[in-house]
N, C-alpha and C positions, 0 to 999 in steps of 0.2 A: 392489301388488295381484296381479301375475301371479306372484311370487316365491311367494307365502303362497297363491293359488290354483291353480295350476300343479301342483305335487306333487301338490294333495289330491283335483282334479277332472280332471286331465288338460290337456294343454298347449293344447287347442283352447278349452278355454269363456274362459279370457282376452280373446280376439278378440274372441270374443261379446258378454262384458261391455261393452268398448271402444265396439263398434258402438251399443248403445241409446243412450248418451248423445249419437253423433255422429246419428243419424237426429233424437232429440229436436232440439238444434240445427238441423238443416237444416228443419224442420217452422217451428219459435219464427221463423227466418231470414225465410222465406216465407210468412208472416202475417204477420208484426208489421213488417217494412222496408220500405218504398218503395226502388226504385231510385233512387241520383241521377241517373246518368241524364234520369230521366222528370222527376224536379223540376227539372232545370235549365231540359229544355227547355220545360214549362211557365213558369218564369220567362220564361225570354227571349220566349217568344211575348205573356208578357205587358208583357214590355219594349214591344215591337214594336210592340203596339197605343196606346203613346202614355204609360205610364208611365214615364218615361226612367228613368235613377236617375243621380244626378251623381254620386257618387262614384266615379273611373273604375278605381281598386282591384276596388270591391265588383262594379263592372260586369264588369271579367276575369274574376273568380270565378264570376258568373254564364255566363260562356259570350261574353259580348260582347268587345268591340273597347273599347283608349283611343284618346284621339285617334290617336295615329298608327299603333297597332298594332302596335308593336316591343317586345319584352320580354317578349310573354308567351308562357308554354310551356303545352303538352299532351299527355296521353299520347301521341297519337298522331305527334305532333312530335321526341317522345324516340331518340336516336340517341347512337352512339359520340361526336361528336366532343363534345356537350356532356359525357359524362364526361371528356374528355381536360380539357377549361374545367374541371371541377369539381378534378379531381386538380393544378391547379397552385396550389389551396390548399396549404399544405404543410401545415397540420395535421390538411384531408381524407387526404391523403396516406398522415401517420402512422397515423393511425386505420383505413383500410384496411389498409395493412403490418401492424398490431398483432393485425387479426383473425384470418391462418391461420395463424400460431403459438398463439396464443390459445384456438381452438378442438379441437385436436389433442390435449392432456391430458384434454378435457371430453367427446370422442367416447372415449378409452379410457377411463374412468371409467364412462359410461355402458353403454357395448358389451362393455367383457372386464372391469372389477372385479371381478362379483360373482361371473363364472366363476371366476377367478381364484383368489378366497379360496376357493370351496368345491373348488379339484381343487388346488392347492397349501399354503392355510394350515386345510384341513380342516372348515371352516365347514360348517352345512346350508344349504342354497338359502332357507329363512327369514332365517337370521344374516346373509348376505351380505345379501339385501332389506335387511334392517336396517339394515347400514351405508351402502345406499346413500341411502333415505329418510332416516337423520339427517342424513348431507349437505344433501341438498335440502331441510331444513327451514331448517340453518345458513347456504344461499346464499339464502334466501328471508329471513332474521335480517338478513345483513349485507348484502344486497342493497338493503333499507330504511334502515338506520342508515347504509349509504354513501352514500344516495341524498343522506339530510337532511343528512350533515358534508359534504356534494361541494358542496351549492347554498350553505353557507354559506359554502365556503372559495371559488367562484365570485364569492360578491359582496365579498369583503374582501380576501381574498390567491390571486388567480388563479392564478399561478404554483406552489402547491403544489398544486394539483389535481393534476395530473399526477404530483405527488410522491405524493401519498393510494395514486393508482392504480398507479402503479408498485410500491408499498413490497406492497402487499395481494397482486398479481400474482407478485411474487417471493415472495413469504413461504409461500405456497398450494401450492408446491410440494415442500415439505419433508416437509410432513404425509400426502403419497401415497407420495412414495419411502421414509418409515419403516413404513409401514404395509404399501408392496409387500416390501420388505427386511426387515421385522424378523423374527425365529426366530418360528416356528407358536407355541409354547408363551407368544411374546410377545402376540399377535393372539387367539387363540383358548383357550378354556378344555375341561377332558378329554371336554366335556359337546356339541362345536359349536356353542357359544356364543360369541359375540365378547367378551372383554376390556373393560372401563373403559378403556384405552390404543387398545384400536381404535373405541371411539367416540369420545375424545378427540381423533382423529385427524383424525376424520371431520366434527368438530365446528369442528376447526381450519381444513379445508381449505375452507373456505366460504366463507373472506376471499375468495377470488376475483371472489366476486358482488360487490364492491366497485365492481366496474370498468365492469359492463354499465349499469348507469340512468346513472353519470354520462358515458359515452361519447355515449348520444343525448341526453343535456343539449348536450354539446358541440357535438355536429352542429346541433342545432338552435338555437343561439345566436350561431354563428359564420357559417352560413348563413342566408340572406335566405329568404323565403319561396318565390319565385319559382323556385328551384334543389333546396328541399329534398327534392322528388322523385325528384329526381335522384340526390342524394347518398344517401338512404338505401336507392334503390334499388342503389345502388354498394356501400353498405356489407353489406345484404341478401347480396349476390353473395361478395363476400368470406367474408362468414360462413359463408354454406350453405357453400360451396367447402372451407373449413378442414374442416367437420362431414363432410363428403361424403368427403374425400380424408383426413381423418386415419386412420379404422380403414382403409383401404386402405394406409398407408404403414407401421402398427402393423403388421399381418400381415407387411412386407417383413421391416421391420427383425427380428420374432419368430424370421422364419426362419430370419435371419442369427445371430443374437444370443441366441435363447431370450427366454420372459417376460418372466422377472425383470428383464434390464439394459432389453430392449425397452420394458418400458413406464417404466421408470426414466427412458429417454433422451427417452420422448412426456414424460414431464413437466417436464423441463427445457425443454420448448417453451416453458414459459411465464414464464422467463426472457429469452428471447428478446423476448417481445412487451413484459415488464418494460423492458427497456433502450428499444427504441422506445417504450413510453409517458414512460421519463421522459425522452428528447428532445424532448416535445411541448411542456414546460417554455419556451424559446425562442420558439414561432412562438406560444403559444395568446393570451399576451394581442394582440399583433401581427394575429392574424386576428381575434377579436371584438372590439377597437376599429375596425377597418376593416369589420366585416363576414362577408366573407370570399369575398362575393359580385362574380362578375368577369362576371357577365351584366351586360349591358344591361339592366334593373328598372328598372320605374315610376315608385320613390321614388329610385331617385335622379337621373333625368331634372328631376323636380317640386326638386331642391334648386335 
């Protein structure tokens, strides 16, 4: 939208656009949501009054005590050392490891692509939008079709999951370093128009989204419930962190290196994070037969 708006109306009504839909949202947010919050504590006041509830799961949930009151967490409870408990999953572990290499080809993609193609392979600022939207429709493609082959190979052959992710993670990286590298006249047409080969390209590198729905499959599978806050609050961290510090580390290495090899070298980042996915291979059936959960939790007091 800002790509195809931007030239035509000036670079400030983008914003503009942006903002109505997020004000609509906050309006929809603030009518129609109750806080949980307030329903909790309306449950519990109506615990209180004499509706007990026996199930001492559902009673956590609501805000109450089990019998002995060990095991369960809360935001406000939340602290470092329980991440340290969470990280001696090994397969938590890898899957944090796997996210700030992981993230680093996907902030330069996002942040200098499309500059890129329009001040080096000649593109107009539409053409480059172009390629970036067919991307994001092909990570939005195989984001879904990985999602459905990741839960199937989950319930039959655990152990290639991690292969699925790996192969997709490494492969995704070829299709940016030909399309950063290939000769202008390869990418672009006399017209600044992108090429069939650069949407090709662009079409290809979308295997990546293979990786992200079955990652919090994982997470959530291998982790008990009582902890998953935790974890995805860890993984949360990790991500931003890759997204946050990759175009900071792009500019270094730019200055060092120029473009071309610079953004060549962010996307062999994701070879990196290929190799730790397919180490996961070893620990992942290991953690979701056991759990993966090293808190003290309710269910497994009650075994």
């Amino acid at each position: 939208m800002a790509g195809v708006i931007g030239p035509r109306y000036g670079w400030r009504v983008p914003y503009r656009i942006v903002a109505l839909p997020a004000f609509a949202c906050a309006i929809l947010v603030r009518v129609l949501l109750e806080d949980p919050r307030t329903t909790k504590r309306a449950k519990a006041a109506k615990e209180a009054q004499g509706q007990s509830v026996q199930n001492t799961h559902f009673s956590a949930f609501l805000g109450g005590n089990g019998d002995d009151g060990v095991g369960h967490m809360r935001m406000d409870e939340l602290d470092f050392s329980k991440f340290k408990i969470v990280l001696r999953v090994k397969t938590n572990m890898l899957v944090f490891m796997q996210a700030l290499p992981g993230c680093i080809p996907l902030s330069c993609i996002t942040t200098f692509l499309s500059d890129y193609l329009c001040v080096e392979q000649g593109m107009g600022v539409e053409a480059s939008t172009a390629i970036t939207a067919v991307f994001g429709i092909s990570c939005l493609c195989f984001s879904m079709a990985g999602g459905m082959i990741g839960n199937r190979l989950y319930n039959t052959k655990r152990e290639m999951l991690p292969v699925l992710m790996s192969a997709s993670t490494f492969c995704a990286a070829f299709p940016f370093m030909m399309l950063v590298n290939s000769p202008k006249s390869a990418i672009t047409t006399e017209t600044g128009r992108p090429t069939a080969l650069a949407f090709l390209f662009a079409l290809m590198g979308g295997c990546a989204a293979v990786t992200g729905p079955n990652i919090r499959a994982i997470l959530m599978n291998i982790n008990e419930g009582e902890v998953r806050g935790t974890v995805f609050s860890a993984f949360t961290l990790c991500d931003d962190l890759g997204k946050g510090l990759g175009p900071s580390l792009i500019v270094f290495l730019t200055w060092i290196f120029g473009r071309r090899l610079s953004y060549t070298m962010s996307f062999m980042c994701w070879w990196i994070s290929s190799f730790v996915l397919f180490s996961m291979r070893s620990s992942l059936n290991k953690d979701a037969a056991g759990g993966g959960s090293l808190l003290p939790t309710q269910s497994k007091r009650n075994l």
